[in-house]
N, C-alpha and C positions, 0 to 999 in steps of 0.2 A: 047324282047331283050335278055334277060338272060335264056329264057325257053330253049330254046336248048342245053344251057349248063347243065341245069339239068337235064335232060333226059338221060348223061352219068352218074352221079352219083348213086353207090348202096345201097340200101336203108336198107341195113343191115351190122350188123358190121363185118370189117375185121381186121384179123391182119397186121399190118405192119413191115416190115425189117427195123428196123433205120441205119441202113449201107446204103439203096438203098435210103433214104433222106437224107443221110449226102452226099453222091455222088457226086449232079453239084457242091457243094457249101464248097466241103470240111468241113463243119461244122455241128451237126445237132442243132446251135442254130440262125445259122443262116438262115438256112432252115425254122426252126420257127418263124421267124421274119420275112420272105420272107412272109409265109404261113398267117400269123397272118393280116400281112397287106393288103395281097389281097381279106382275108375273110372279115377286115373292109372297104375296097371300094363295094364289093359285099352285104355285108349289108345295108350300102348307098343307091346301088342302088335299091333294094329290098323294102327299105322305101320310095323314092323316089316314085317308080312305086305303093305303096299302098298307101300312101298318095294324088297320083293325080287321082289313082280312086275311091276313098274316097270322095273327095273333091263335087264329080257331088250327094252325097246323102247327102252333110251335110245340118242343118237344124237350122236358126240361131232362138233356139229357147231361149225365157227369163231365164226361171227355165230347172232344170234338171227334174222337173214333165210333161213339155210339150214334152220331148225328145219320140220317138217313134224306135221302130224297124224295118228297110228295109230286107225283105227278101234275094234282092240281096246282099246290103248289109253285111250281115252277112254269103253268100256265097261266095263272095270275100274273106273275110276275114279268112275263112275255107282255102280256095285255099291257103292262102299264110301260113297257118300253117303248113301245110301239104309237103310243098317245106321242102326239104333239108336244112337243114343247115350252113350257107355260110363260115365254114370250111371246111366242108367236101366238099364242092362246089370247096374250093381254092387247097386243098389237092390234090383232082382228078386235078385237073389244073396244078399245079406243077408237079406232077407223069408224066403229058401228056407233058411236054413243052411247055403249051402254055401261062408261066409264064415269062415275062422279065423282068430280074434285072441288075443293076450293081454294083458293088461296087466298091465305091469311095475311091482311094488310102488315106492313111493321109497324107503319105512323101510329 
């Protein structure tokens, strides 16, 4: 679900314009709070989909001396280290428009 989202993201650092993120939103602290919140739903999800593939190797063993290592296991778990960072996931998101916010008037 989220792997094609990564696949835009560059996996090396860039610089960024803080004028061309302060831009949609007039703000750039707002912009980070936009940013901030869609990298903690993206992380969510990220633990979500490693936790339900986790789940098919767990092993309800007594002591942590019965516990055992799965090779797949611990290939999964490579794959998800190795994924981008779900800022830089929301960053690229934002930058692209494929971020929807509103902001709610006070008045």
């Amino acid at each position: 679900m989220i792997e094609n989202r990564i696949n835009k993201v560059p996996e090396n650092t860039i610089t960024r314009d803080l004028c061309e993120f302060a831009a949609p939103t007039g703000n750039i602290y707002e912009t980070t709070v936009i940013i901030s919140k869609r990298a903690n739903q993206i992380a969510a999800e990220l633990k979500q989909e490693l936790n339900s593939k986790l789940e098919e190797f767990s092993n309800f063993a007594d002591t942590l001396e019965e516990t055992f290592e799965n090779k797949e296991q611990i290939e999964i778990s490579r794959h998800y280290e190795k994924l981008p960072k779900p800022n830089l996931i929301a960053t690229k998101e934002f930058q692209e428009g494929e971020i929807h916010y509103r902001v709610i008037d006070k008045n």
